[in-house]
C-alpha positions as CSV (number, residue, x, y, z in Angstrom):
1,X,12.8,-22.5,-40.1
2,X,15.0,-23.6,-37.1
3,X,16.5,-20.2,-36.8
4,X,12.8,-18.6,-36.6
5,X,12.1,-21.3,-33.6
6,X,15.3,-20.3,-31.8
7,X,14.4,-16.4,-32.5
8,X,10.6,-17.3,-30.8
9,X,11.9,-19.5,-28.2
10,X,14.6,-16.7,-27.1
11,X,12.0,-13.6,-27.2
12,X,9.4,-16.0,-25.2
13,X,12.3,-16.3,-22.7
14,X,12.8,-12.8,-22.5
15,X,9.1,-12.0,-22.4
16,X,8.9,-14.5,-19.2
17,X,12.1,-13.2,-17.4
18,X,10.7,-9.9,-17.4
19,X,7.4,-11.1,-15.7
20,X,9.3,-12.9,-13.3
21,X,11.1,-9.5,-11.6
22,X,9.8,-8.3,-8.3
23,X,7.5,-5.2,-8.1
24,X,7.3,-4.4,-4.9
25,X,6.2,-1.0,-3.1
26,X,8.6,0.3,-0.4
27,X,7.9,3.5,1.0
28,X,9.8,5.5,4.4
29,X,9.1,7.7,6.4
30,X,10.3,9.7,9.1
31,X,7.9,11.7,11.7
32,X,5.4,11.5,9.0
33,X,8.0,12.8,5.9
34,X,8.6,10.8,3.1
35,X,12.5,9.7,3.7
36,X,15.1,10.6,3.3
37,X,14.9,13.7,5.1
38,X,17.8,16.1,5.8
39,X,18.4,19.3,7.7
40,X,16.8,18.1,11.0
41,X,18.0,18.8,14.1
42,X,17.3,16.7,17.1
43,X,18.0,17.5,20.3
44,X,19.4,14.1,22.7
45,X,16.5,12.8,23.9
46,X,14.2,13.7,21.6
47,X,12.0,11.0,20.3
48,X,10.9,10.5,16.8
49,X,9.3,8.1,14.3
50,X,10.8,6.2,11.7
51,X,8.0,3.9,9.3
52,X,8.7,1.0,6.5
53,X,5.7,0.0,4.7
54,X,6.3,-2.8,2.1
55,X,3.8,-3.8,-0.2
56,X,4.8,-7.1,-1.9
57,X,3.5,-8.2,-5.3
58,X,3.4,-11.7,-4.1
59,X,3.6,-13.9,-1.1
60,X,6.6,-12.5,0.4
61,X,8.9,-12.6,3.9
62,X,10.4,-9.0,4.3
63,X,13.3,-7.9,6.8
64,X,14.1,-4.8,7.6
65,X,16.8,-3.5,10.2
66,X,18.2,0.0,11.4
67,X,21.7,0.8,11.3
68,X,24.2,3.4,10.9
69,X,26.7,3.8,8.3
70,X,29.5,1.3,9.3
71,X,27.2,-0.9,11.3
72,X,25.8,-0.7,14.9
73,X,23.0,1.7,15.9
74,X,25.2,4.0,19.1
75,X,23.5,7.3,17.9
76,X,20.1,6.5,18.7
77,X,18.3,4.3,21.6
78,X,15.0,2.7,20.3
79,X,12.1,3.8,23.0
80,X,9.4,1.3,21.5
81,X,8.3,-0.8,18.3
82,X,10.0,-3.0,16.9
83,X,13.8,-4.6,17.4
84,X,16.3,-2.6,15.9
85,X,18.4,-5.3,15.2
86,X,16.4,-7.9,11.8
87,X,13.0,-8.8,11.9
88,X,11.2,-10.8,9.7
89,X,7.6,-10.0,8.4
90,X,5.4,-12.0,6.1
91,X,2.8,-10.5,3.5
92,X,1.4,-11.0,0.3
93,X,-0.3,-9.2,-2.8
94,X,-2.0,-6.1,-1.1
95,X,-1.2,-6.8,2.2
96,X,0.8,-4.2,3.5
97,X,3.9,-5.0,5.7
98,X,4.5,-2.4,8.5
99,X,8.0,-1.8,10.7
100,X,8.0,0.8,13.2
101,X,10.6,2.4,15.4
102,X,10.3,5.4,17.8
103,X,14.0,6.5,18.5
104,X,15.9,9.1,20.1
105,X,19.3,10.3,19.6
106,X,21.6,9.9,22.6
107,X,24.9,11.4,23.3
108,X,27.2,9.5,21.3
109,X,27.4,12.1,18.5
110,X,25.7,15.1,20.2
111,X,27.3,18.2,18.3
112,X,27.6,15.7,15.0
113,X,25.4,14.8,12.1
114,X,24.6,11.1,12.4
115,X,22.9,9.4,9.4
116,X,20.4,6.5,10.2
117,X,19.8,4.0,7.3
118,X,17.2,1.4,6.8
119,X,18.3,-1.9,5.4
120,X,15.4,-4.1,4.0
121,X,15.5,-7.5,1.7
122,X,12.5,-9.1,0.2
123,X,12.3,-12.9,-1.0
124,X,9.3,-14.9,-2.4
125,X,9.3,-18.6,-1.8
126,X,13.1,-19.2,-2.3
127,X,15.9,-17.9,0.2
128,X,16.9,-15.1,-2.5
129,X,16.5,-12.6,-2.1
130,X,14.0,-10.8,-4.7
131,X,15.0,-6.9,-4.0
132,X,17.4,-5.6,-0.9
133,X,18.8,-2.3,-0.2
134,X,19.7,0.0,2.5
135,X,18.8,3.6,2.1
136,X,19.2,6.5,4.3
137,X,15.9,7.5,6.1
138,X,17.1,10.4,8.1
139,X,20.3,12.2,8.5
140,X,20.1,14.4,11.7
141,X,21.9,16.8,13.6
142,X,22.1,15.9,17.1
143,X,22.0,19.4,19.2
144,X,23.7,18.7,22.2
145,X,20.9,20.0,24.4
146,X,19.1,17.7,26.3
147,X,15.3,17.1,25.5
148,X,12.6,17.9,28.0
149,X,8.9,17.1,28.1
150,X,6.6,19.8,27.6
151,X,5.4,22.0,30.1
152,X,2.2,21.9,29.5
153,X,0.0,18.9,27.7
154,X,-3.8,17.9,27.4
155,X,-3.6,16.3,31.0
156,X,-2.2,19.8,32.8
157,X,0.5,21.4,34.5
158,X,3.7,19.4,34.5
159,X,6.5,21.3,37.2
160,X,10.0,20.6,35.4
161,X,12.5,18.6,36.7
162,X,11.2,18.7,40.6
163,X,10.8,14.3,40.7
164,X,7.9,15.7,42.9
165,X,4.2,15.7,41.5
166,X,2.4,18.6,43.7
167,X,-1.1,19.2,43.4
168,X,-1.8,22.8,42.4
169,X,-5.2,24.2,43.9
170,X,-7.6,27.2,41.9
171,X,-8.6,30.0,43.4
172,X,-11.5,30.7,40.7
173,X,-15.0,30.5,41.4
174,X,-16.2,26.7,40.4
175,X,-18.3,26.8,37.0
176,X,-20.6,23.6,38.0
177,X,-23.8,25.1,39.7
């Protein structure tokens, strides 16, 4: 009898532990791909969008930070969103947490491949963390040629490179009568 009540007791502990284990959602992107993504080329300059939705299955804090393999971020400048560096999020069941970065590689490893990894941790009400990781979102080649703004976009003519904005008159007969 006592060895059927240790047998219950151990497979109700079991049953419980497994309950207990995090299932959260994490899901990367980069420019719209699911990550990780290889065989891009970027040239310096070139911006480009990395997401990190998180979907916790309880009330959760959620960090998340860019680096590169052996620490730092030198390959790529961040051009807005949020801090490279850790930040801190809070959600909870079906709340969604968001992290975005617009980047673009710089010079340091222009002519080089130059992974970029996203390090995350996710923790309930205790400091321990309930899943971490770091994963590699994008690994890009970064053309050495430099990245220019279109020529042309939805607002008109852009001159290259001139510093000089110059208006640019139409000979064509006007179309508002």
């Amino acid at each position: 009898m006592r060895i059927r009540a240790l047998a219950l007791a151990a497979v109700i502990l079991v049953s419980m532990a497994g309950d207990a284990e995090a299932r959260h959602v994490i899901k990367a992107y980069y420019n719209g791909q699911e990550a990780t993504v290889t065989g891009v080329v970027l040239k310096v300059g070139e911006p480009f969008t990395i997401d990190l939705y998180v979907t916790p299955d309880r009330y959760a804090t959620v960090s998340a930070r860019l680096r590169e393999p052996g620490g730092g971020l030198e390959s790529y400048g961040r051009i807005s969103g949020d801090p490279v560096d850790i930040v801190r999020k809070k959600g909870g069941t079906g709340d969604t947490v968001h992290f975005q970065w617009v980047l673009a590689p710089t010079d340091a490893w222009a002519g080089g491949t130059a992974p970029l990894d996203i390090q995350y941790n996710v923790w309930g009400e205790t400091m321990d963390g309930d899943v971490q990781g770091c994963f590699t979102a994008v690994e890009a080649y970064i053309s050495p040629v430099k990245y220019g703004p279109p020529l042309w976009s939805r607002e008109g003519a852009h001159l290259p490179h001139s510093g000089v904005r110059r208006a640019i008159r139409c000979r064509a007969p006007s179309l508002i009568t």
